[in-house]
C-alpha distance (Angstrom), angle and dihedral (degrees) to the residues before:
residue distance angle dihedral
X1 . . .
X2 3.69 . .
X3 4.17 122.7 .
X4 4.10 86.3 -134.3
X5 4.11 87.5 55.1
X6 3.95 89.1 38.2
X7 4.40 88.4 51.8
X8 3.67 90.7 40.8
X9 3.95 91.3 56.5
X10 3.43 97.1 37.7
X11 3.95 86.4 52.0
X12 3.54 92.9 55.8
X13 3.50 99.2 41.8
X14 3.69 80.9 65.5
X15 3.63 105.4 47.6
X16 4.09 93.8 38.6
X17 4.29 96.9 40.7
X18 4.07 91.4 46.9
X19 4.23 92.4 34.3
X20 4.02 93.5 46.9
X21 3.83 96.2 43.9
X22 3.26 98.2 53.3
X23 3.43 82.2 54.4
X24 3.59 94.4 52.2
X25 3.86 95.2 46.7
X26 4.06 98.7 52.6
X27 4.49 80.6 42.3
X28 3.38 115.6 43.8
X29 3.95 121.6 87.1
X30 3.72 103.6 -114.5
X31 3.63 105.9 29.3
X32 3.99 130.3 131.6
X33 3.93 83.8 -130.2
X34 3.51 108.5 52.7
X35 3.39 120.6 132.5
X36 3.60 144.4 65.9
X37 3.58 102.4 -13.5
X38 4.00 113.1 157.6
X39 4.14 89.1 117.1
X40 4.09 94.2 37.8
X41 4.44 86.8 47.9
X42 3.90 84.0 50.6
X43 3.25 97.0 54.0
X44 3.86 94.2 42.6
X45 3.97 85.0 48.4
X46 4.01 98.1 52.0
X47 3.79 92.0 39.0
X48 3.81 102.7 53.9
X49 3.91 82.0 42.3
X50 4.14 86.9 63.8
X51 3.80 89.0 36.6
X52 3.59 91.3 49.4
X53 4.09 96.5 39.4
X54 4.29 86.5 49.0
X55 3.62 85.9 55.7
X56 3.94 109.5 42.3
X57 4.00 86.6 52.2
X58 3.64 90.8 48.3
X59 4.01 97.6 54.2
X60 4.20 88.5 44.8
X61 4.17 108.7 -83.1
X62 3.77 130.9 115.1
X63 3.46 88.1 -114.9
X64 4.18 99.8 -113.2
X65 4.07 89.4 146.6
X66 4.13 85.5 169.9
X67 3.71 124.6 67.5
X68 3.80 90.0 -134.9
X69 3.49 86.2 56.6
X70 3.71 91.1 55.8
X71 3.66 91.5 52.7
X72 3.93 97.1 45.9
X73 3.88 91.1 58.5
X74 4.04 93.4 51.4
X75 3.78 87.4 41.7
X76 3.95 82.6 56.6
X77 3.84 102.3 38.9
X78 3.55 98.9 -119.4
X79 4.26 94.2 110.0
X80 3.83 133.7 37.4
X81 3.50 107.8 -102.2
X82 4.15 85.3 -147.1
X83 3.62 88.8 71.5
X84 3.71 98.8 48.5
X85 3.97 95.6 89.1
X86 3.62 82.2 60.9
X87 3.47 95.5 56.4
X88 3.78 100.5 38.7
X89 3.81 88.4 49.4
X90 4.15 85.7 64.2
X91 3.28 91.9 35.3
X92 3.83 89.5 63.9
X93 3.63 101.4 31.2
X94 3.94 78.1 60.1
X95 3.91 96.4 59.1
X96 4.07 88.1 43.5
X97 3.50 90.5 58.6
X98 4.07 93.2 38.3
X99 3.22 85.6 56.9
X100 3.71 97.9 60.3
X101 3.67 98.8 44.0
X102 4.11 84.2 59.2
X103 3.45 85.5 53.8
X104 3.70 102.4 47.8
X105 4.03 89.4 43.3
X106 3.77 96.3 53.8
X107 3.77 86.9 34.5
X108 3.66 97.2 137.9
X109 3.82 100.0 39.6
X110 4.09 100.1 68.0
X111 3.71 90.0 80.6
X112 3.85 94.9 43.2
X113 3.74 90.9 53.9
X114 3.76 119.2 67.9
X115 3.25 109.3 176.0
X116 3.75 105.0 92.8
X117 3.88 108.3 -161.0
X118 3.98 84.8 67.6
X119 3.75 90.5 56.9
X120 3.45 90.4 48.0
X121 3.79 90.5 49.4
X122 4.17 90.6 63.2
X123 3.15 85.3 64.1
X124 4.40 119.2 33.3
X125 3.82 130.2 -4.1
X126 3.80 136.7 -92.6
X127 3.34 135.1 -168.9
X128 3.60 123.9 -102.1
X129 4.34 86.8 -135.5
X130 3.62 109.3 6.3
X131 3.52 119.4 -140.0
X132 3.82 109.9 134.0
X133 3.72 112.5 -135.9
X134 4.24 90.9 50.4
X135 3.94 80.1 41.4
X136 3.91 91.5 56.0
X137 3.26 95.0 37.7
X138 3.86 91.0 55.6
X139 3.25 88.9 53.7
X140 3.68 99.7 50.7
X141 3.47 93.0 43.2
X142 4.03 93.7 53.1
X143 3.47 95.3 49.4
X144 3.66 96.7 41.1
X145 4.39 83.7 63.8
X146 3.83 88.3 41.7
X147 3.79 93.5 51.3
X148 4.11 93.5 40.3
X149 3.67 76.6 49.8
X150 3.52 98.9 60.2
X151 3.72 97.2 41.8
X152 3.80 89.6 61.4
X153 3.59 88.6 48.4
X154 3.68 90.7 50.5
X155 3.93 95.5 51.9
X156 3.85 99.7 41.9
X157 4.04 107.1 23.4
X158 3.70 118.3 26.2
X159 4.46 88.5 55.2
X160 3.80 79.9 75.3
X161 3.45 97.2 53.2
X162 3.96 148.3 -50.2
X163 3.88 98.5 -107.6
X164 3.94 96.1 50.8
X165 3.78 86.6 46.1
X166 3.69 96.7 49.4
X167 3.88 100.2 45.8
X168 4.15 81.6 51.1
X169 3.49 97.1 44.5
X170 4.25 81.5 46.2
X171 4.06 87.8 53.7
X172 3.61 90.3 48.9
X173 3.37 94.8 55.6
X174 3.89 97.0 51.5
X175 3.54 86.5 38.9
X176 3.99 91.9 59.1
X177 3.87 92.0 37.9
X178 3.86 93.1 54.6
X179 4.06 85.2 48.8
X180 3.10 113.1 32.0
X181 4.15 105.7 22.5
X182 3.93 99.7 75.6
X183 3.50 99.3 97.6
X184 3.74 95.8 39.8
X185 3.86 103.9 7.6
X186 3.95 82.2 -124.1
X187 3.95 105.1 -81.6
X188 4.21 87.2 -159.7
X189 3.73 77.9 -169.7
X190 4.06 90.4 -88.9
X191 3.71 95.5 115.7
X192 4.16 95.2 79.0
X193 3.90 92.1 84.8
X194 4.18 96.0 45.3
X195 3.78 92.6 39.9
X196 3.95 87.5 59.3
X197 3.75 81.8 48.5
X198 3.53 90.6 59.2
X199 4.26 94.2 44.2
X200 3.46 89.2 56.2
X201 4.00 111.4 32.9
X202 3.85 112.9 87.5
X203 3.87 96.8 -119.7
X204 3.74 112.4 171.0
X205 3.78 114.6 -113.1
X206 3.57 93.5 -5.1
X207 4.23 102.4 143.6
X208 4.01 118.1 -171.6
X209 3.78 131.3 3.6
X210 3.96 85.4 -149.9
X211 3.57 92.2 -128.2
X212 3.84 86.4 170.9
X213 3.46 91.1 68.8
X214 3.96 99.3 44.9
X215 3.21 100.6 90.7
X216 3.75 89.2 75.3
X217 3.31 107.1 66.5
X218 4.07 87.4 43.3
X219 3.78 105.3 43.4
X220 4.34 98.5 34.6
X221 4.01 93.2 54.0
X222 3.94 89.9 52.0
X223 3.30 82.6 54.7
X224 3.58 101.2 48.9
X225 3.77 86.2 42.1
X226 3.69 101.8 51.1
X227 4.21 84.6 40.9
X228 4.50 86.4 50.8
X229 4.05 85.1 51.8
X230 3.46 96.7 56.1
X231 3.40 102.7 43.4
X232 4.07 89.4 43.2
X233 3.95 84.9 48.8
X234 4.61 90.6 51.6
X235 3.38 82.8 48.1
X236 3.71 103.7 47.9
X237 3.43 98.1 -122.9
X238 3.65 93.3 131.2
């Protein structure tokens, strides 16, 4: 097993365990955390992001931890795109087991909470109103700032070092999921790995996966990403 597949899991694991539970603890029925939560999620998000950026770069990977990211950087020409199946294979393989660890912490709190759309939400996005071409474009949209986002951070920040440019690029991404996420709660197309999770896992009461809507969150941040690229690449940015 490659280190780049190893870096890009543990990355993930990172971003999707910390990102997902905080979900699950201002969600679920019975927990200490519940409660409006949009700012505390945020911060979980853009924190496990840094975490999880710190650590993929340590153990030998660029640090893409997202798919979308993946794609963005081949879209720009700054990474081979024959080493991206590599990467996305880690990058999934992260979410699956993400998605287990949010099961196993909130192990007893599936049964005490019946509503299912919140268990589902621990685990993959909705929409806040689904209808699918505003959903895509949300999502498109969202990751298209994110991505621009990144870029800048790239050129400017991360020259002086990886740790200043991954706790930016980790504020950035809390920043744009506070902003930009409350239509769609910004899929970023990292919710394919911890969606399988919950397919498979035996959660009690847990209905659909809502695989007809996951597609969304996949196709409209490639989108957004290959869209960020571009422009980044017009205006020199990369």
């Amino acid at each position: 097993m490659s280190n780049v597949f190893i870096a890009e899991m543990t990355g993930s694991m990172c971003l999707l365990t910390i990102g997902f539970s905080s979900v699950a603890a201002t969600l679920l029925d019975v927990s200490w955390g519940k409660g409006p939560g949009w700012l505390t999620q945020g911060l979980a998000w853009g924190t496990g992001l840094a975490i999880g950026l710190l650590a993929a770069t340590a153990l030998g990977s660029q640090g893409h931890i997202n798919p979308a990211i993946t794609i963005a950087f081949v879209a720009a020409g700054m990474f081979p795109i024959s080493e991206a199946p590599i990467y996305i294979a880690g990058q999934l393989t992260g979410g699956l087991a993400s998605g287990i660890i949010v099961w196993l912490l909130y192990l007893p709190h599936w049964k005490a909470t019946e509503d299912q759309s919140l268990k589902l939400a621990c685990f993959a996005m909705s929409p806040a109103i689904r209808n699918m071409p505003a959903n895509l474009l949300a999502e498109g949209l969202s990751f298209f700032i994110f991505v621009f986002g990144i870029f800048v951070i790239l050129k400017t920040v991360y020259p002086i070092g990886i740790v200043p440019g991954s706790l930016l690029t980790g504020l950035w991404l809390a920043a744009a999921f506070c902003a930009t996420g409350g239509q769609i709660a910004c899929g970023y197309a990292i919710d394919l790995g911890t969606r399988i999770a919950h397919q498979i896992l035996p959660i009690s009461g847990k209905g659909s996966s809502d695989w007809g809507y996951a597609w969304v969150p996949v196709i409209g941040p490639a989108m957004g990403a290959v869209a960020a690229a571009i422009v980044s690449r017009v205006l020199h940015l990369v």
